[in-house]
Each structure stands twice: as structure tokens, then as C-alpha cells.
N, C-alpha and C positions, 0 to 999 in steps of 0.2 A: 670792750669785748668781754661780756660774763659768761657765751657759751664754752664751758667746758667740755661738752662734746665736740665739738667742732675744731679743740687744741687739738686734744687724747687724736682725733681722725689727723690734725694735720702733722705732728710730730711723727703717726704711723707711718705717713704717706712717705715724709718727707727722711726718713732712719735709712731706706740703704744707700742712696744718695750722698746722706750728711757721713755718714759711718765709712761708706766706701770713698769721700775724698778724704778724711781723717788719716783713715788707712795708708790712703798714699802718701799722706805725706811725714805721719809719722812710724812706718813700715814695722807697728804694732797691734798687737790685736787688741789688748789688753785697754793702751793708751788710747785706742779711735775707740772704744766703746765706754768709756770712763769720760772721754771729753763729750762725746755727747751728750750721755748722760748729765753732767755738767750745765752742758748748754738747753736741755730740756729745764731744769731745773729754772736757770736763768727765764726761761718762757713763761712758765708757768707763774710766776713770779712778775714778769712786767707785760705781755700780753694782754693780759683782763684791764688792764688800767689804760695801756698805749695802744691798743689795738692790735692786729695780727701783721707781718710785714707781711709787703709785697711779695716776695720770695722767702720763703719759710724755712727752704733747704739751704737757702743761700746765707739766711741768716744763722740758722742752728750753726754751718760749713764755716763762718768767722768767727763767732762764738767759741764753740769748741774749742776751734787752733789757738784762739786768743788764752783762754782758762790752762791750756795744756800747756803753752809755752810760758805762762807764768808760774806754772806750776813745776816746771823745768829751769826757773830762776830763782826761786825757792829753795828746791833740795840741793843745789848746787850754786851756795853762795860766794863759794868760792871761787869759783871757776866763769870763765866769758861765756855767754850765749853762743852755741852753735850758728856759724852762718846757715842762711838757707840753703845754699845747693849741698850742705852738709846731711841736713836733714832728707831732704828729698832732691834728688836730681833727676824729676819726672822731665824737667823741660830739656834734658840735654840726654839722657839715653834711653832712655823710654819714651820720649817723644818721636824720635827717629824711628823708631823700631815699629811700632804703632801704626806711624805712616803706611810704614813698608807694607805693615798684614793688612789693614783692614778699614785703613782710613779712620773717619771720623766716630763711625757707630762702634767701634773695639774701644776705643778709649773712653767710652761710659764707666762712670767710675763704679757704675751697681757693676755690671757683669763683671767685669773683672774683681770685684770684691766675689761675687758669686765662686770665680774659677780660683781663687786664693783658698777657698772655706772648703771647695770640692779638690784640694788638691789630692792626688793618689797616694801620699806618702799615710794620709790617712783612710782607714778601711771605709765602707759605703756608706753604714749605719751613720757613722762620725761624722762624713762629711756631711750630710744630710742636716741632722739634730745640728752640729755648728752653724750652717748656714741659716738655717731656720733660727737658729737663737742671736747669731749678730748680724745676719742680714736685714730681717721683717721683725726681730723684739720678742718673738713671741715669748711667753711666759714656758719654764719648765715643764707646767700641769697641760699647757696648751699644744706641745709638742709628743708630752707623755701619751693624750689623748690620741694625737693622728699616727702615732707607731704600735696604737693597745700596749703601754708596757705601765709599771709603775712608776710612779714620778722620782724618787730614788734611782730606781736605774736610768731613766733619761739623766737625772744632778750627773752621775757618775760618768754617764758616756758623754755629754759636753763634757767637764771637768777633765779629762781625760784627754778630746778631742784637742783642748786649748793649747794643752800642757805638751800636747805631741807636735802642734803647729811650731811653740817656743823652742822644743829641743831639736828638731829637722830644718830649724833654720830653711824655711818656706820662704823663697823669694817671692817677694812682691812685686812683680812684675809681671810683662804682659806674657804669656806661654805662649810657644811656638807652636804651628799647626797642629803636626802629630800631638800633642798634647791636651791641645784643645777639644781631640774628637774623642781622645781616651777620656777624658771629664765629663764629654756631654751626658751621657747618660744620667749619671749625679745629678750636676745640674739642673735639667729635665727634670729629673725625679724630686729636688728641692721648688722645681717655680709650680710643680703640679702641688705639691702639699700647702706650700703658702697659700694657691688658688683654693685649696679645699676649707683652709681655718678659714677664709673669708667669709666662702659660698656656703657653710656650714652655722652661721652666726643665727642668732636667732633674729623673732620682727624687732624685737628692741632697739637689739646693735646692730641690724642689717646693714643699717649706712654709716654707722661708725667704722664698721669691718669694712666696707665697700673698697676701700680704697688699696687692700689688699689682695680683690678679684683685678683688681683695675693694673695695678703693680703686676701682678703674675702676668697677663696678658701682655704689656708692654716689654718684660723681660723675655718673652716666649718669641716674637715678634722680631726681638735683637736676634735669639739663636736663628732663627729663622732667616734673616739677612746673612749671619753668618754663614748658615749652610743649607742654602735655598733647595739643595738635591737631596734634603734629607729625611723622605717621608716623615718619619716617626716625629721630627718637631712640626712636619703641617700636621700631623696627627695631634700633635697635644698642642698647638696655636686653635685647630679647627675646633679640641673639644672644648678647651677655655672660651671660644666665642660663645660655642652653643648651647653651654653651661648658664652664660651672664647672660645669656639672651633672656633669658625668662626670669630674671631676677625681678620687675615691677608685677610681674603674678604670682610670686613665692607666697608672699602675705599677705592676711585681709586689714581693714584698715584697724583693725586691735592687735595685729602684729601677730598671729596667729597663722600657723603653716598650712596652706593652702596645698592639698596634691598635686600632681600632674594632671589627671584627671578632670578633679574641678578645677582648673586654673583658666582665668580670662586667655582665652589664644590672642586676643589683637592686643595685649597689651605686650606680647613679647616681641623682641627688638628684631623685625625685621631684616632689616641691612646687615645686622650681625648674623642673623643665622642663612641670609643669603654669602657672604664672606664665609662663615665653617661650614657649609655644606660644600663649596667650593672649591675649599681648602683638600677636605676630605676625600673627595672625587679627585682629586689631582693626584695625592695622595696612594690612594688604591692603585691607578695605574702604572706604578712602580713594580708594582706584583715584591712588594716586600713588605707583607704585615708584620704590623708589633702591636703590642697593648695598647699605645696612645690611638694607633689608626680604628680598632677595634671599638675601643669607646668612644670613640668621635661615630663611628658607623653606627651606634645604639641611639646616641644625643641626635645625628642625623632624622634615624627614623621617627622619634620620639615630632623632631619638629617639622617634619615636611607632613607631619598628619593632621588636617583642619579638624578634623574632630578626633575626641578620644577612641570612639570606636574605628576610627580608618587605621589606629597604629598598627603595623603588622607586627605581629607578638612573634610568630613563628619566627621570623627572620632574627627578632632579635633573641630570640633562645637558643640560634645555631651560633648569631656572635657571642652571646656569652659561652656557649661550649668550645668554641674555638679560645675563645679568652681563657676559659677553666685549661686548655692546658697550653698554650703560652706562661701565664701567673696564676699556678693554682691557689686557692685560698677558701677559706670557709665563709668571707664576704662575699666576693665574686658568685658562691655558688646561689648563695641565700639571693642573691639579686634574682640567678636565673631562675630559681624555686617561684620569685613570680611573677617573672615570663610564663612559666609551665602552666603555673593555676589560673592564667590566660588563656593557655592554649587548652591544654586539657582536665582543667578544674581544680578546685582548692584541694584537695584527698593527695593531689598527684603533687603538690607544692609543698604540701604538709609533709608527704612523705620526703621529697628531697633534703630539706630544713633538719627535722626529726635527728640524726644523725650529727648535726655541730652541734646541738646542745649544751654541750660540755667545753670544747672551743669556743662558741662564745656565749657563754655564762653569764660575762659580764657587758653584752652588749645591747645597747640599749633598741636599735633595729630588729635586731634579733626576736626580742617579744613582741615586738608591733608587730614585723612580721605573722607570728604566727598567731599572735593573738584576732588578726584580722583574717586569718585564713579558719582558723576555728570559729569565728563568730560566722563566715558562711556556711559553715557547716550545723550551723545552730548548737555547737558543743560551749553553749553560753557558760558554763560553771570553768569549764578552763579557760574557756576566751577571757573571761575577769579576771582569773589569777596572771596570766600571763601579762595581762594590760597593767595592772599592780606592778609586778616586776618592772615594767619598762618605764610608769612612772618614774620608779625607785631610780633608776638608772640613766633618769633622762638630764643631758647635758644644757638645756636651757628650759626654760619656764613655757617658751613654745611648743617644742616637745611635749612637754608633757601636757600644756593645754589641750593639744591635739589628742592625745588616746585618752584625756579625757572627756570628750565628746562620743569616744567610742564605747566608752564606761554609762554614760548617759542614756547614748540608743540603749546598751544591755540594759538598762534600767529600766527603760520604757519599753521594751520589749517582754520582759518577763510579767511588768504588772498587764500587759496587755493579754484579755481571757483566750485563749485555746494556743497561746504559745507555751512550747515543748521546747526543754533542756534536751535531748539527745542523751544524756549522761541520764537521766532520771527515770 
């Protein structure tokens, strides 16, 4: 086994799983993310030669405990090994208890690592960045990215988050109802960001990251069993579907971002976007909107339209304005900005956008955005500066291949005779 991409994907796959039995059983944060760690190590190391096992998670899951409890015979040579019901006594009062709430689907050992990471003893932000750094792995820079902060501030608020998990003495166990509905939200808001690092990859790593659309989805799926009356997770179950539906039309075959737009319609996954529209529609008749149902309503319209021209843009410019004041934000508006230059032309989009400028600075959408709204405008001499910036800013190689094809047309538009800059 030499493919190293296909470890990198299966270790990602396989972290909250391996991480969140660790967890149980050595009721640390620290020590379930060090023995993994460990146990990658040990993979990477004899997989290329042995090949991959049959269960990955299951392997990294004995691994670990094994590295960890040797390594708990080590610093304590003095002293007997802990028995096990020492260590963890999941089978005798957490197993009972388990039963009583929720049967079989609560005792996954992801979600409840999930509702551990989102406990409320820690603030939102915290719980968030924690879960996302010991649940799905992701890198400091890769968390930094999905909250816009700097990657320093993200070290500092994990570092912070861990250190306040150790001194509140956060039980590890399974939380009681009430408790679990005061976490959902967290939660929710931690499987929606993992969905995003995924669906956010470039063509490169699209299917090395795959496995963490695929994760969000099957996490979303658990809340959803748990609390089937509770719109807002068919809202964010339906938009995860309708998101991955269209994932084998994202890229062309050089890995290159294909838009909405020009995207093959039959290649997106039918059966799923018949499931999130579904979901969606059930959803609304609650008559209790929130933000997850809102974007599912947008990903809705986007996929019940056979062609680009059937989308109805109007509608989805009233959900984004109902979105803008649920979660106000200066992404949410820039989205609606081109809904509008749908509706009522690029000038009206232009002008929406114009105003975050400064908010987001350093956002790499931001200038595609309007560098593509000024390129209809034929304000070619900005449209180029602004596509520059977004190169500069673009977080994969995809990205930036893409505005620069739009660099290209301005290329070939300007030598072309009786084309007019608008600025000149």
C-alpha cells in the first residue's frame, strides 16, 4: 500500500471515532489525542508495507489504548497498573444510563465526544475551535481560516479551551436531556464548519477532504435521530445533503472549479437532493425558521432548477434578506449582492458589496465577487485589479486558477478592436 493519499483520507475519516473511544476510556483530552496521534504514527509507518486493515478505526482504537497504557507503565514504574474498570467504567454506569436515553445511536462514541468538546462550561467560540481541532484534526491555520481570525488567535482560544476542559473537571459522560438540547446549537454549528473545510477543498484534495463532507453528514443525521421535532437540524441535515449533491460537478477533470452555472446538472446526486429537499419541506412546516432552514431553502432552489436560467433569483434574494437579519454578516450580504445583480443587474450588486470593503479586506470571494460584477460592467481596468487581489488571497491553487481564466477573457477582450475600458 504506497498510496499516501488514501492513509492522510483514511486516518481523517477514521479521528473522531478512534479519538472519541480513547476519550472514553481514558476520560482525557490530552491523553485520547496524544495516543492517536501515536497510533497514526504507528500507521504510517507499517501500512505502505502491510497494507491498510480491514477497519482503520478499529485499528488506530487498539493501537492507541495499547501505546497509552504502556506509556502509563513507564512513568509509573513503581506503582501496578490500574485495573480497567479503574480506568473507565463505561460498561457498568454509563452503559446503563445510555440505555435509558437513547439506546444504541447515543452511545457513538463521535457524538458524545462532539457534546464533551461543546460542553457549556466553555464559551461558544471555544467550543467550536475545540471540537473542530480534537474531533475532525483540522490544523490551527484551517480553523483560523473558517472563523476569518488569525491563526495566533485561533493557538490561543484552543489552548485556552483545553486548559478550561482540565480545570472544570468536564465529566465524561453521557449528559442528560436538558443538557443536550442547551449544546445543540454548538454542536450543529461545529458538524456545519467541519461540512464547510471539506466542501471548501480544492480539485486536488477534493476527495482526500471528501471524507469529512461525508462525516458532517452522518454526524448531522445522529442529531437528527436524536431530535427528530427539531427543524433547525432537518435544516442543516437537508443543507449538508444538498451541498454534497453536486460535489462530482464541482470540478473539471484538471481539478479546476467549475460554477454553479456551468455545472453538468445530471451529474449531481439525485437521491440526495431528492432526501434535502424533503427534509427541507418538512422543515418549513414547523413555521419556526432559523438559519440552517433558510440555507437549505437557497441550496433547495438552486437544485430543483434544470437549468441555470429556471433559478429564481428573486426568491432567493428575500431568503437571503430574511438570513441578513436572523445572522447578520458581511458574507451572508455579499452572497445576496449576487442574487440582486441577478435580479436587477450588476450596478445594483456592485453597489450592495461596495460598503464591506474594508470588513472584508482580506477575503478572497470578496474580489471575485466584484471583480466579476465590474467585468460586466466593462470597468475592465478594475475588474483586473480586483481579480489580482483575489489571486493574492486565494486559498487553493483552484481558486485561483479560476479568476485566472477571468484574467484571460480581460486579456482577450481588451486586444479585441472596438473594445472600451469604461474607465478610459
Amino acid at each position: 500500500m504506497t498510496d499516501t493519499a488514501w492513509i492522510d483520507a483514511a486516518l481523517t475519516s477514521a479521528r473522531p471515532q478512534a479519538v472519541g473511544a480513547l476519550l472514553r476510556y481514558f476520560r482525557n483530552l490530552d491523553t485520547a489525542e496524544e495516543a492517536f496521534q501515536n497510533a497514526c504514527l504507528r500507521a504510517l509507518k507499517t501500512w505502505p508495507q502491510n497494507g491498510p486493515p480491514r477497519d482503520p478505526a478499529a485499528w488506530l482504537i487498539m493501537v492507541g489504548r495499547n501505546v497509552a497504557i504502556d506509556e502509563v507503565r513507564r512513568s509509573r514504574k513503581q506503582e501496578a497498573l490500574p485495573e480497567d474498570e479503574l480506568i473507565s467504567d463505561l460498561d457498568d454506569a454509563e452503559e446503563k444510563l445510555a440505555e435509558r436515553l437513547d439506546g444504541s445511536h447515543y452511545r457513538d462514541d463521535i457524538l458524545r465526544l462532539l457534546f464533551i468538546c461543546c460542553h457549556p462550561d466553555l464559551p461558544a467560540t471555544q467550543q467550536i475551535a475545540l471540537a473542530l481541532r480534537i474531533v475532525s484534526g483540522l490544523t490551527v491555520m484551517q480553523i483560523a481560516r473558517a472563523f476569518l481570525v488569525s491563526e495566533a488567535a485561533m493557538e490561543q482560544r484552543i489552548t485556552r479551551a483545553k486548559a478550561r476542559v482540565a480545570s472544570a473537571g468536564v465529566p465524561f459522560e453521557t449528559p442528560g436531556a436538558v443538557e443536550r438540547s442547551e449544546r445543540l446549537a454548538a454542536v450543529a454549528a461545529m458538524i456545519y464548519l467541519i461540512f464547510n473545510e471539506g466542501y471548501s477543498a480544492s480539485g486536488e484534495t477534493s476527495e482526500i477532504r471528501k471524507p469529512l463532507c461525508e462525516g458532517a453528514i452522518r454526524l448531522a443525521r445522529l442529531l437528527l435521530r436524536l431530535f427528530p421535532s427539531e427543524p433547525e437540524i432537518m435544516g442543516l441535515t437537508a443543507l449538508l445533503l444538498l451541498q454534497h449533491a453536486r460535489a462530482a460537478a464541482r470540478f473539471d477533470v484538471n481539478g479546476e472549479i467549475v460554477l454553479l452555472d456551468d455545472q453538468d446538472r445530471s451529474l449531481w446526486n439525485q437521491k440526495m437532493i431528492a432526501e434535502g429537499v424533503a427534509l427541507i419541506d418538512k422543515a418549513m412546516r414547523h413555521r419556526r425558521s432559523g438559519p440552517y432552514q433558510v440555507q437549505a431553502a437557497i441550496a433547495a432552489l438552486h437544485a430543483r432548477a434544470a437549468r441555470p436560467e429556471d433559478t429564481d433569483w428573486a426568491q432567493i434574494d428575500l431568503l437571503y434578506g430574511a438570513l441578513e437579519i436572523m445572522q447578520p454578516s458581511p458574507v451572508v450580504t455579499l452572497n445576496r449582492a449576487v442574487a440582486v445583480s441577478k435580479v436587477r443587474g450588476p450596478e445594483a450588486g456592485l453597489q450592495m458589496i461596495e460598503p464591506l470593503a474594508e470588513r472584508l479586506s482580506g477575503y478572497f470571494h470578496f474580489f471575485g465577487v466584484r471583480g466579476a460584477l465590474l467585468m460586466q460592467l466593462s470597468r475592465n481596468e478594475e475588474a483586473r485589479v480586483a481579480f489580482d487581489r483575489a489571486i493574492a488571497l486565494a486559498n487553493t491553487s483552484a481558486e485561483a486558477a479560476h479568476i485566472r481564466t477571468h484574467l484571460d477573457r480581460l486579456i482577450r477582450d481588451s486586444a479585441t478592436p472596438g473594445t472600451k475600458d469604461s474607465k478610459k
